[in-house]
C-alpha positions in Angstrom: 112.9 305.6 149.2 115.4 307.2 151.7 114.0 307.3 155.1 111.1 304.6 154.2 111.4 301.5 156.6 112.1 298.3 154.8 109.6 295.2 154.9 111.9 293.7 157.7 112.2 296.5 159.9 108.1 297.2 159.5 107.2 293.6 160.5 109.8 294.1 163.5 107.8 297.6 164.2 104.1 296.1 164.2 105.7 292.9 166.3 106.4 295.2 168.8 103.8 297.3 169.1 101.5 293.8 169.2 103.5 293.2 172.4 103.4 296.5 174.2 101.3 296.0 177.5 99.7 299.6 178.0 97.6 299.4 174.4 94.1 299.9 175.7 91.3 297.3 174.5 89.7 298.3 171.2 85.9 299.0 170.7 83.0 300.7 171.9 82.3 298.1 174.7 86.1 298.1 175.4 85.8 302.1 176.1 82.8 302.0 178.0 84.7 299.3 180.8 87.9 301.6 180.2 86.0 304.8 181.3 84.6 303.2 184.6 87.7 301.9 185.6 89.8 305.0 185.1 86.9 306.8 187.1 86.8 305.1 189.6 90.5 304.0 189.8 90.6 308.3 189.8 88.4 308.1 192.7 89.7 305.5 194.6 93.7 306.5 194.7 95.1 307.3 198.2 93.6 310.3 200.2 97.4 311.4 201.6 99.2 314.2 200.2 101.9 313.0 197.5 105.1 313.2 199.3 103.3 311.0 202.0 102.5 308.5 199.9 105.5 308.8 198.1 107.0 307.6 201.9 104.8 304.9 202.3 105.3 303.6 198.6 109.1 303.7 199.3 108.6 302.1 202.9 106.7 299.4 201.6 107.6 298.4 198.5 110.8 296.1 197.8 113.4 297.6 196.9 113.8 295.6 193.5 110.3 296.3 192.6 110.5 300.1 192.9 111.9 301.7 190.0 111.9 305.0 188.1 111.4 303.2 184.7 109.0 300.2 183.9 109.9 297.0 184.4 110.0 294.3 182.4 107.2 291.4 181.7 109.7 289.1 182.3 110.6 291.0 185.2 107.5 291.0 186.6 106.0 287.1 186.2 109.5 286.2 187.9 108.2 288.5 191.0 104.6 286.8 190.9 106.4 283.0 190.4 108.5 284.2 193.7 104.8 285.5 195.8 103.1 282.1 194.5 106.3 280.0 195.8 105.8 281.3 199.5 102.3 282.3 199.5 102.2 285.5 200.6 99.9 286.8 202.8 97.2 289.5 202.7 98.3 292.3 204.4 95.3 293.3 205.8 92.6 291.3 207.8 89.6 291.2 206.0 90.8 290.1 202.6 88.1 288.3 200.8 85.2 290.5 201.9 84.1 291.6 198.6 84.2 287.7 197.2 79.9 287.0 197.4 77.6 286.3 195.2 74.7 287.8 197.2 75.6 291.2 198.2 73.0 291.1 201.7 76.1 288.6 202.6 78.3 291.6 202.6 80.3 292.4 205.3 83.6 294.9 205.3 85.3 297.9 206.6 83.9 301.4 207.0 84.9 304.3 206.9 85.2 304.8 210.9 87.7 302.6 210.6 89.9 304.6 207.8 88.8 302.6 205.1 87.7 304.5 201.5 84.2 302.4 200.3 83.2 302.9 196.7 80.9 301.4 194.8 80.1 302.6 191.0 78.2 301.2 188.1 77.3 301.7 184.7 74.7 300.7 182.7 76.5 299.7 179.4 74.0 298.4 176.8 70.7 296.0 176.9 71.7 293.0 175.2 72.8 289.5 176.5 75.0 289.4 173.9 77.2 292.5 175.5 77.3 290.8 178.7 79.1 287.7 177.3 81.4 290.1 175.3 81.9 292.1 178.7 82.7 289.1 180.3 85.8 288.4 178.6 87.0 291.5 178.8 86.9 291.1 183.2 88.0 287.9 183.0 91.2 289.0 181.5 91.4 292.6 183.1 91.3 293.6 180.1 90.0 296.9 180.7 92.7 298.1 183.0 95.8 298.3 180.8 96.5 301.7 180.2 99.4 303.5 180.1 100.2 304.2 183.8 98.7 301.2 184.9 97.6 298.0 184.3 97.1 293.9 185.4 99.9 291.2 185.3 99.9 287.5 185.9 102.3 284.7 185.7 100.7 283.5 182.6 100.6 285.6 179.4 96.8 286.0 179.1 95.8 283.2 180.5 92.6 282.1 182.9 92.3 283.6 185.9 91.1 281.4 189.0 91.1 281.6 192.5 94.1 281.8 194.1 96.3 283.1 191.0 98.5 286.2 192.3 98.0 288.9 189.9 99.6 292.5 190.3 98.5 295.7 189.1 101.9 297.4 187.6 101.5 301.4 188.2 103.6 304.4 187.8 103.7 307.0 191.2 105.1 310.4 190.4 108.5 309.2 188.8 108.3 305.8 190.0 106.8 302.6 188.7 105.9 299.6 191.3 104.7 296.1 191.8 101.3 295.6 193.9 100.8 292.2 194.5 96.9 290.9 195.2 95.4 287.6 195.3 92.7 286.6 193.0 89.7 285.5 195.6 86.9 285.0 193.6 85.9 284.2 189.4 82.5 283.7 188.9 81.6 283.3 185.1 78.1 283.7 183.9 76.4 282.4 187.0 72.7 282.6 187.5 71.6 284.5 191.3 68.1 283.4 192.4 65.6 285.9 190.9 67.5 285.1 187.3 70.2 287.5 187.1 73.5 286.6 185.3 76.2 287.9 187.0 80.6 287.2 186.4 82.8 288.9 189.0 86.2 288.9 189.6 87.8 289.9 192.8 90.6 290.2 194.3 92.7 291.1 197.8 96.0 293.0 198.4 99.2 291.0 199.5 102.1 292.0 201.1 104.2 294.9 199.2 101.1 296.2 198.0 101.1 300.4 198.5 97.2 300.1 199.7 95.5 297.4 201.8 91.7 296.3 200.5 89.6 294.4 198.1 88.8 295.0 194.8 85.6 293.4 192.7 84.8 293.8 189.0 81.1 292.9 188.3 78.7 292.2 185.5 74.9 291.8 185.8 72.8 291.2 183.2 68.6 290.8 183.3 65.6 291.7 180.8 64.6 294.8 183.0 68.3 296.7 184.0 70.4 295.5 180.9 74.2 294.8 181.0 75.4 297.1 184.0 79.3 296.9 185.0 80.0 297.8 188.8 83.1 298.4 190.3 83.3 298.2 194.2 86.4 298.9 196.2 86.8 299.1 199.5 90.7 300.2 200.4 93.0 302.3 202.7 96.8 303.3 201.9 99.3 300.7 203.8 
């Protein structure tokens, strides 16, 4: 019929809707780790009026990775292949703070020194089975793509260890941008002293990033709290 997309053009359609890097995970569990990311990521944006940080993001971002339209994946690994070839640097001086195990080793910022500390968690269902799923889901980053931001890496979905320079790819105002950080710890289903399972990911801002901090995803699991997920930041615009 006229107007009805043939068989060619459909499978061309669904292809590249497959490929499109904003579509949120599916699921119930995939919602849950959606909403506490976008709460706290809500939370934990820049405290400057926006044509400040409008300044700052235009001061310190690259000129070829500011752009009022989105760049491309292609685009993007290239920029991360470039960071990994001459190892960038954090740019600020305690990156790594948030990679522990044991939290009374915790050391980092406050805010008398300008620094934003948040910490948030949500207890997500009480099965062991939920944590494994949730796992995954952190271990990709899967939980962050949405459509004004989300997580790249040089390898299309591939496993993320210590060391790997990520970027999270996020539109300011008119303007999309390129925030290098450096993944400093993956812990996967680890067992803490009194029993616990926990798998973390965490990560530090480089160079070119629009804020300066760490970043940890976390998953706990044990008979008496459940699965919780927990997201602690601790971050300061750069």
């Amino acid at each position: 019929p006229q107007g009805v997309p043939g068989p060619r053009r459909c499978a061309a359609m669904a292809a590249r809707r497959a490929r499109l890097p904003c579509a949120p995970p599916q699921g119930a569990l995939a919602g849950l780790l959606l909403a506490a990311f976008l709460n706290h990521g809500l939370a934990m944006g820049p405290a400057v009026p926006p044509a400040a940080a409008l300044a700052q993001l235009s001061m310190s971002a690259q000129l070829g990775d500011l752009r009022p339209w989105r760049h491309t994946d292609t685009f993007i690994r290239k920029r991360l292949r470039e960071i990994e070839a001459v190892e960038e640097v954090p740019n600020w001086d305690a990156a790594g703070c948030l990679a522990v195990r044991e939290d009374a080793n915790l050391t980092h910022p406050g805010e008398e020194e300008g620094y934003r500390v948040l910490r948030r968690s949500l207890n997500i269902r009480p099965t062991r089975e939920t944590f494994e799923e949730a796992t995954e889901y952190i271990m990709r980053l899967d939980m962050c793509n949405v459509g004004w931001t989300r997580f790249m890496q040089t390898r299309n979905r591939g496993k993320i260890e210590p060391g790997h320079v990520i970027a999270s790819v996020s539109k300011w105002w008119m303007f999309w941008t390129i925030n290098p950080c450096r993944v400093t710890c993956v812990d996967r289903c680890v067992e803490l002293e009194d029993g616990t399972l926990m798998s973390q990911v965490a990560f530090t801002t480089l160079r070119g990033h629009q804020l300066e901090g760490d970043e940890r995803f976390r998953l706990t699991y044990n008979e008496w709290d459940g699965c919780v997920f927990e997201i602690m930041s601790v971050s300061k615009p750069h």
